[in-house]
Structure formats: structure tokens, C-alpha cells
TORKOL-4160 file (C-alpha; in steps of 0.2 Angstrom, whole numbers, padded with zeros to 4 digits, m for minus):
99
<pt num="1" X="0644" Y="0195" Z="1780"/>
<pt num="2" X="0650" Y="0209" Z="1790"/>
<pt num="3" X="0643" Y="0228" Z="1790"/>
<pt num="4" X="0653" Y="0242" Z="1788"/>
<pt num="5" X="0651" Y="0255" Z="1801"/>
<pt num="6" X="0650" Y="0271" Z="1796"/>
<pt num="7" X="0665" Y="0283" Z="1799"/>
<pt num="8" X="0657" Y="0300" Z="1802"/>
<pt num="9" X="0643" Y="0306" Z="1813"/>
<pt num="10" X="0635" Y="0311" Z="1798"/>
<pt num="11" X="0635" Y="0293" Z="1787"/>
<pt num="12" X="0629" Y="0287" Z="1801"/>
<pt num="13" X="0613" Y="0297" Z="1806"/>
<pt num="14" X="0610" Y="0292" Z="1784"/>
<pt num="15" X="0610" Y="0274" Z="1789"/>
<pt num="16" X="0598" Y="0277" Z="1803"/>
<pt num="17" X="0589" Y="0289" Z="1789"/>
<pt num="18" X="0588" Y="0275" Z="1780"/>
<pt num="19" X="0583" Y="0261" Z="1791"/>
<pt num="20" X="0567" Y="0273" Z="1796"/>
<pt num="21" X="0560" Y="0277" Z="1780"/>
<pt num="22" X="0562" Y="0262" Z="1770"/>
<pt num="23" X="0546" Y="0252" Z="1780"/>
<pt num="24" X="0537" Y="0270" Z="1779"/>
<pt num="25" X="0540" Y="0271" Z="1760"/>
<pt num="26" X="0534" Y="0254" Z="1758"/>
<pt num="27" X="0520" Y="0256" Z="1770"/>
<pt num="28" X="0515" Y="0273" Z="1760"/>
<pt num="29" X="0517" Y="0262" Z="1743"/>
<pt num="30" X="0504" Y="0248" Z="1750"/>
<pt num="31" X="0492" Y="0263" Z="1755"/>
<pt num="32" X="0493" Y="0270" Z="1739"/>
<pt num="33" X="0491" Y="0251" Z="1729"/>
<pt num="34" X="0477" Y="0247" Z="1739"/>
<pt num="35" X="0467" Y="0263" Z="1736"/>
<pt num="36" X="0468" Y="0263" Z="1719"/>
<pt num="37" X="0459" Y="0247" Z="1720"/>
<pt num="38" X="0445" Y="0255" Z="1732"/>
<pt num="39" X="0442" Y="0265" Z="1720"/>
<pt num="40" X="0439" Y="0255" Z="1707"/>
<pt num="41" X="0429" Y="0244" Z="1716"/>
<pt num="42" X="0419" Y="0261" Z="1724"/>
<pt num="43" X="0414" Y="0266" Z="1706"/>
<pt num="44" X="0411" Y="0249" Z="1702"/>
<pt num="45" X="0398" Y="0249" Z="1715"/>
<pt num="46" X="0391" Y="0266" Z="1711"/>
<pt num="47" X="0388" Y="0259" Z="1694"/>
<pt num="48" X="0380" Y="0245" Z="1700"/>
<pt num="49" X="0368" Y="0256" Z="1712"/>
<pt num="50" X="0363" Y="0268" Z="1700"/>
<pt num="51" X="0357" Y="0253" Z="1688"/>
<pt num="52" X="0347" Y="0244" Z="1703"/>
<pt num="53" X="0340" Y="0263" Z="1706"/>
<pt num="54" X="0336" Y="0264" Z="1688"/>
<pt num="55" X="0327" Y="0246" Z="1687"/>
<pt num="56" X="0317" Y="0249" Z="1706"/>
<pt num="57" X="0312" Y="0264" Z="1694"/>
<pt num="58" X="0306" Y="0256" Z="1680"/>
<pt num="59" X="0297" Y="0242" Z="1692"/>
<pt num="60" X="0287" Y="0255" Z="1703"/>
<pt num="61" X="0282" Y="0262" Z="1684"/>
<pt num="62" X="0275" Y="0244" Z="1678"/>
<pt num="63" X="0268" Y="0241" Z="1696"/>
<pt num="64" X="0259" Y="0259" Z="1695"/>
<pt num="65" X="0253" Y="0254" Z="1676"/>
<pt num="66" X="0246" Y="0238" Z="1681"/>
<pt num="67" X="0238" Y="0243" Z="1696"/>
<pt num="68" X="0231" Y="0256" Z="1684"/>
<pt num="69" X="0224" Y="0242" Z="1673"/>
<pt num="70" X="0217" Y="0231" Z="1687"/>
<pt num="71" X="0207" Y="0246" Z="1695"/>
<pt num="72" X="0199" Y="0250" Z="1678"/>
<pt num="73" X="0197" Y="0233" Z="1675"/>
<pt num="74" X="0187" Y="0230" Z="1692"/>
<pt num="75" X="0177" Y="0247" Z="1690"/>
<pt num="76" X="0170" Y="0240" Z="1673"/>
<pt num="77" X="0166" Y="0223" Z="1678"/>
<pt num="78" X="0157" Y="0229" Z="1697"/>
<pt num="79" X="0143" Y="0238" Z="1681"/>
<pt num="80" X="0132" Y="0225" Z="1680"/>
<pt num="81" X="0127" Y="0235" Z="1661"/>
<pt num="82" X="0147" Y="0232" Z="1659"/>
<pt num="83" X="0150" Y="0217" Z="1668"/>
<pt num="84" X="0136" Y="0207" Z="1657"/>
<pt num="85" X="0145" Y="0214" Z="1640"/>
<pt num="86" X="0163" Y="0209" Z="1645"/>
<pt num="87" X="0157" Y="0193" Z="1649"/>
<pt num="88" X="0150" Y="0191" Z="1631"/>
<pt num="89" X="0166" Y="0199" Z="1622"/>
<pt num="90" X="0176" Y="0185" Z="1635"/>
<pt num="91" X="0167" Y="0171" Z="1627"/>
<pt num="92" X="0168" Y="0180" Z="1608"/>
<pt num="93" X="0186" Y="0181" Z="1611"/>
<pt num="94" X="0186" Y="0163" Z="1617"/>
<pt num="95" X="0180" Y="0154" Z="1603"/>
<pt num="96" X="0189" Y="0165" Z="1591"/>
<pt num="97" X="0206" Y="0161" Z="1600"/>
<pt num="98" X="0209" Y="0180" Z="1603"/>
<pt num="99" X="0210" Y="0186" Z="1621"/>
């Protein structure tokens, strides 16, 4: 296979044109392929930290309610007064199966 040269100073500085830009277009190409898919995958993981924010939300809430419960819970049964009727609505609920 054999080249042509080019004739003119002109065809050739086209050729030399040429020979430059075509790895940078492809390079520029590439670039611009591969951030399209960091985008995707940038939202994908803002999705996915705004649901774990939203669920470490929701947890604290349940951990605040239930440590709500248990504090109440202790308070009434440290009364002895309270203590003695819990113990007797325990073992009602007990034998009826109801807790």
C-alpha cells in the first residue's frame, strides 16, 4: 500500500492537521463517555445516601421511643406501691394469655 504525498504546502500541513487531532478527538470522546457514566453512578449514589440518611433517621426515632419506654417502665417498677401492682397485672396477663 503506498501513500500519496501531498502536493502543496498546504495539503500537507492538513495531513499533519489531521494526524494530531484524530487521537485528541477520540481522547475527548472517551472523556465525554466516561463521565456520563460518573454521573449516573454519582446520582445513583446520592440516592442511595439520602435513603441510609432517611433510615439512620428513622432508627434514632425508634431508639429515642424505646428508650423512652424503658425509662418509664424502670420509674414505675423502682415504686414499690407500682412495682407490687405491675407484678399482679404481669401474672393477670399471664394466665389470660395477654401480655
Amino acid at each position: 500500500m503506498k501513500f500519496r504525498r501531498p502536493r502543496s504546502l498546504n495539503g500537507l500541513i492538513l495531513v499533519g492537521f489531521a494526524l494530531v487531532v484524530t487521537p485528541l478527538l477520540v481522547a475527548v470522546l472517551w472523556a465525554l463517555f466516561n463521565l456520563d457514566r460518573l454521573a449516573k453512578q454519582s446520582e445513583q449514589l446520592v440516592i442511595t445516601g439520602v435513603s441510609a440518611a432517611e433510615n439512620n433517621r428513622l432508627i434514632t426515632e425508634q431508639i429515642g421511643s424505646l428508650a423512652r419506654f424503658c425509662s418509664c417502665r424502670f420509674s414505675a417498677s423502682s415504686s414499690p406501691m407500682l412495682n407490687a401492682r405491675s407484678t399482679k397485672s404481669r401474672s393477670v396477663s399471664v394466665s389470660t394469655g395477654f401480655w
